[in-house]
MMTF fields as JSON, N, C-alpha, C and O atoms, coordinates in Angstrom:
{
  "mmtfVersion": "1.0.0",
  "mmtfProducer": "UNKNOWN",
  "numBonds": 235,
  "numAtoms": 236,
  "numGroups": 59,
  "numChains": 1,
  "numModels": 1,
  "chainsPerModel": [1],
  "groupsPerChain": [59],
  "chainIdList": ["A"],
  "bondAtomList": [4, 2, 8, 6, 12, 10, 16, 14, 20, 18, 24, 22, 28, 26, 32, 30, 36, 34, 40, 38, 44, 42, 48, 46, 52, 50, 56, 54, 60, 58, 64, 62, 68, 66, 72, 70, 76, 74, 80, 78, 84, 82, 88, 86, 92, 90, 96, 94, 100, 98, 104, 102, 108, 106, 112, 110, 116, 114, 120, 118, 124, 122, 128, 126, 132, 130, 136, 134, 140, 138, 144, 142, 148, 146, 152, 150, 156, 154, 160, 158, 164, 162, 168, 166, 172, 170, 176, 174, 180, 178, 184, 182, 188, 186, 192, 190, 196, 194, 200, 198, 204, 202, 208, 206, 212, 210, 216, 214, 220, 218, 224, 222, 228, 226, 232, 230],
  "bondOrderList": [1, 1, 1, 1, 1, 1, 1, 1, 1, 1, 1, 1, 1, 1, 1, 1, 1, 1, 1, 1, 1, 1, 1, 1, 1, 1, 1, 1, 1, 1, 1, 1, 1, 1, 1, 1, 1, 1, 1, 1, 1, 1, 1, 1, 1, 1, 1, 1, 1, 1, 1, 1, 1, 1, 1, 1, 1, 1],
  "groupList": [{"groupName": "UNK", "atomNameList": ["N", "CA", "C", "O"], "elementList": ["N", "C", "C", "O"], "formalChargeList": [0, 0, 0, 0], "bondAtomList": [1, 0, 2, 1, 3, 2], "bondOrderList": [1, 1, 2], "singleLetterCode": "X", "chemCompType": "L-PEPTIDE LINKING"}],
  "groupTypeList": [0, 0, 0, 0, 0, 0, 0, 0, 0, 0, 0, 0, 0, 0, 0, 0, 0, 0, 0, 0, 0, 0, 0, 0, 0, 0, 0, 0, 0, 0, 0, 0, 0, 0, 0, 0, 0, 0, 0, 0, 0, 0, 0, 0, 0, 0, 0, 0, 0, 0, 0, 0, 0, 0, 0, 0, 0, 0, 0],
  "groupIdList": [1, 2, 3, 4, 5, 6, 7, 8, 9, 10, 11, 12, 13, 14, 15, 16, 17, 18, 19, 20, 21, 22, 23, 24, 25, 26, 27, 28, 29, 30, 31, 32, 33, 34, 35, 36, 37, 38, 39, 40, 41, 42, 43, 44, 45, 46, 47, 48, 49, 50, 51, 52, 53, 54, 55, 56, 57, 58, 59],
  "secStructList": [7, 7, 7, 7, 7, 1, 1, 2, 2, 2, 2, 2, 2, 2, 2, 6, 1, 1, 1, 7, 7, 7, 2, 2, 2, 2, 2, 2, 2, 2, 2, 2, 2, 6, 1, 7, 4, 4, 4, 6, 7, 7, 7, 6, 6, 7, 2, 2, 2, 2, 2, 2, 2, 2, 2, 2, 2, 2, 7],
  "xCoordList": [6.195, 6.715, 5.741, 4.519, 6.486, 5.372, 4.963, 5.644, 3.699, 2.899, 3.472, 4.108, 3.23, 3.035, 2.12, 1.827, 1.626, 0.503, 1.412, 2.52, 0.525, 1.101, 1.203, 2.144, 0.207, -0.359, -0.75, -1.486, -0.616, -1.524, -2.807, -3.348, -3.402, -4.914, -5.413, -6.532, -4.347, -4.867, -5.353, -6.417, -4.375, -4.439, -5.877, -6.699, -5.827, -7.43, -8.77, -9.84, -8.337, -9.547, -9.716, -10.66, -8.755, -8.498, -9.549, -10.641, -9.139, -9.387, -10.658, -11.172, -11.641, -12.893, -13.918, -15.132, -13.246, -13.818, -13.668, -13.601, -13.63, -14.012, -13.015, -13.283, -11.764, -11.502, -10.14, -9.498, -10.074, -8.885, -7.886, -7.792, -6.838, -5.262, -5.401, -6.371, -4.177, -3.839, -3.565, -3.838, -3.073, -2.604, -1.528, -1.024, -0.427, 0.923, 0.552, 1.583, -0.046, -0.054, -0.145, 0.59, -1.836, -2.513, -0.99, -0.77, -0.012, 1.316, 1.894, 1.773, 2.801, 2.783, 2.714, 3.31, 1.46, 0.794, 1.196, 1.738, 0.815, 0.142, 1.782, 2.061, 3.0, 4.308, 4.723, 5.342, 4.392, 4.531, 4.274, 5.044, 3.017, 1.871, 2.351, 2.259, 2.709, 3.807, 2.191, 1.972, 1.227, -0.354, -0.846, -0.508, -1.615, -2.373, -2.923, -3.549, -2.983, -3.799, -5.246, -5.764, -5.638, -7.412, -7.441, -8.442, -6.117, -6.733, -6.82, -7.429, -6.09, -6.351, -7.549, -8.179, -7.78, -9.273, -10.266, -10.599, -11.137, -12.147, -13.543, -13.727, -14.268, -15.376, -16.42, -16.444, -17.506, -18.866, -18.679, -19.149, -17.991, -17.528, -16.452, -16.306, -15.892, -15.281, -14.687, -13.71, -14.506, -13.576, -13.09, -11.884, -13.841, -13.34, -12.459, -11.439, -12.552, -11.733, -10.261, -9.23, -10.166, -9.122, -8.074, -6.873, -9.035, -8.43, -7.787, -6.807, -8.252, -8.108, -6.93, -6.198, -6.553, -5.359, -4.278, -3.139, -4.5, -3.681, -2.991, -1.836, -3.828, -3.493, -2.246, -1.056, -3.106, -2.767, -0.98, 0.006, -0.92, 0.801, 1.285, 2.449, 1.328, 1.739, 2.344, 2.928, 2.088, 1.673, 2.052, 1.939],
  "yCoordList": [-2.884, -4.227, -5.18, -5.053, -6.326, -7.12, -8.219, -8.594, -8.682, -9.418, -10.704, -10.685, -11.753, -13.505, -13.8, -13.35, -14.961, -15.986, -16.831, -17.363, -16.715, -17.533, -19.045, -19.836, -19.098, -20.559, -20.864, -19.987, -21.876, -21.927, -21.991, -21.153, -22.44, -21.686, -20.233, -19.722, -19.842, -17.739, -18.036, -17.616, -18.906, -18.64, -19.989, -19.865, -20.83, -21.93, -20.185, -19.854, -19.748, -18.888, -17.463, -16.682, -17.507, -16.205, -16.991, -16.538, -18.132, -18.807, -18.96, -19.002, -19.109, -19.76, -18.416, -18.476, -17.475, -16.268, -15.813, -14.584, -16.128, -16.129, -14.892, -14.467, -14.586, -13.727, -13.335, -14.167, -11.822, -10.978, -10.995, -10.448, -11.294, -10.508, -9.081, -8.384, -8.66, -7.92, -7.216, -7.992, -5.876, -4.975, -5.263, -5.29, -5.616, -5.653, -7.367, -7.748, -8.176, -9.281, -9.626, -10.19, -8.776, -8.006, -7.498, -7.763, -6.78, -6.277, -7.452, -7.609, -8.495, -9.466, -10.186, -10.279, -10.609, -11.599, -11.234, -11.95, -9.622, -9.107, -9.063, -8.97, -9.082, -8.548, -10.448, -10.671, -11.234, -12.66, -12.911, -13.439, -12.505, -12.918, -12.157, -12.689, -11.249, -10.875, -9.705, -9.453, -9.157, -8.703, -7.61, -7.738, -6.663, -6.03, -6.446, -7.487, -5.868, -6.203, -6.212, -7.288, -5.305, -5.571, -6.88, -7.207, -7.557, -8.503, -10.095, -11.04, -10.236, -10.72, -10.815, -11.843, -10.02, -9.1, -9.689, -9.444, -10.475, -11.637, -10.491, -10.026, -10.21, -9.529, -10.274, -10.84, -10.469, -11.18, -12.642, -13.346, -12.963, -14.307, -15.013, -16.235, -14.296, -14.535, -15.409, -15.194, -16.628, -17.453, -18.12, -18.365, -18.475, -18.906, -18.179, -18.767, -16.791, -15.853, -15.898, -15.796, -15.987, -16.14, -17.337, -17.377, -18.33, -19.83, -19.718, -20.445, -18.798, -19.198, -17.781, -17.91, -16.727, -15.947, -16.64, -16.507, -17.423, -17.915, -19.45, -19.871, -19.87, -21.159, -20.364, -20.587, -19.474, -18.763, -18.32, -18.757, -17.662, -17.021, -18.126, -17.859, -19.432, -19.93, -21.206, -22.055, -21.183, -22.412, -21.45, -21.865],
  "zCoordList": [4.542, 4.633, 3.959, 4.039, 3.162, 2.336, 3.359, 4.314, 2.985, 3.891, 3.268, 2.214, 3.93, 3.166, 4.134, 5.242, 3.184, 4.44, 5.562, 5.499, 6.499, 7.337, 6.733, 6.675, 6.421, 5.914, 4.898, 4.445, 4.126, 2.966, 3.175, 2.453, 3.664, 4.15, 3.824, 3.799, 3.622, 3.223, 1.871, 1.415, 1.157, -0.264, -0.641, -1.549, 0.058, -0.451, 0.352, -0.159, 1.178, 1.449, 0.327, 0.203, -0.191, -1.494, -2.241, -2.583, -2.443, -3.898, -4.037, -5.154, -2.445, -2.323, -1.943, -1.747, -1.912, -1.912, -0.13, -0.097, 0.642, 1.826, 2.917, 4.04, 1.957, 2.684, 1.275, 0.634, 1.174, 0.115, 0.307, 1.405, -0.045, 0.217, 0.501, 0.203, 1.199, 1.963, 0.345, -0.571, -0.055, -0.999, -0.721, -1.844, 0.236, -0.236, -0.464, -1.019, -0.38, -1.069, -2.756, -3.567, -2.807, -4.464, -5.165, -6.347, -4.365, -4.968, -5.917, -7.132, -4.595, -4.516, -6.138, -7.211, -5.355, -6.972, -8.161, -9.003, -8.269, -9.89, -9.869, -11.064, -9.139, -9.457, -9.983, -11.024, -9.338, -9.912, -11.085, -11.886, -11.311, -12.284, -13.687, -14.793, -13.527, -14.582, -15.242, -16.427, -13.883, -14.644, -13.336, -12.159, -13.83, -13.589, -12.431, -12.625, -10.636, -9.712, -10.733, -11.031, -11.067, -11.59, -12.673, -13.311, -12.74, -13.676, -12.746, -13.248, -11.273, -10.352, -9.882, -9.635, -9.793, -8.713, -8.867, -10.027, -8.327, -8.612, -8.33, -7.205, -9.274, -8.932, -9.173, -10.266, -8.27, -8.479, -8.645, -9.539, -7.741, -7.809, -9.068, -9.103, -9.855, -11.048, -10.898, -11.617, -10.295, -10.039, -11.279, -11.304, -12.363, -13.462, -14.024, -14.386, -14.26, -14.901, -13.956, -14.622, -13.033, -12.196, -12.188, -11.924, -12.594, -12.329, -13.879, -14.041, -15.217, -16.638, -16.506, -17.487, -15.832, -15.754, -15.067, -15.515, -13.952, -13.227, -14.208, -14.139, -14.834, -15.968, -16.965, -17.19, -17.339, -18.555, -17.986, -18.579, -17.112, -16.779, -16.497, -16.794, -16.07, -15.572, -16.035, -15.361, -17.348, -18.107, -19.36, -20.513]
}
């Protein structure tokens, strides 16, 4: 069964590092995002790279 946030609060705590989506969330996204869970996937703080994929599909 696919997860959602309760709140938008899940997704400002994704964004700020502080806590991951669930894998049926990671599903989710990368199935939105029209991309690769590993191209989501914020490693070592990547937040820029994230904020410039998320610009990039969306826009």
């Amino acid at each position: 069964m696919c997860q959602t946030p309760e709140n938008p609060q899940a997704v400002y705590k994704w964004i700020s590092g502080k806590s991951l989506p669930s894998l049926d969330n990671f599903i989710i996204l990368s199935r939105l995002l029209h991309t690769s869970i590993e191209d989501i996937l914020v490693i070592d703080g990547d937040i820029v790279r994230l904020w410039y994929i998320l610009f990039r599909k969306l826009n």
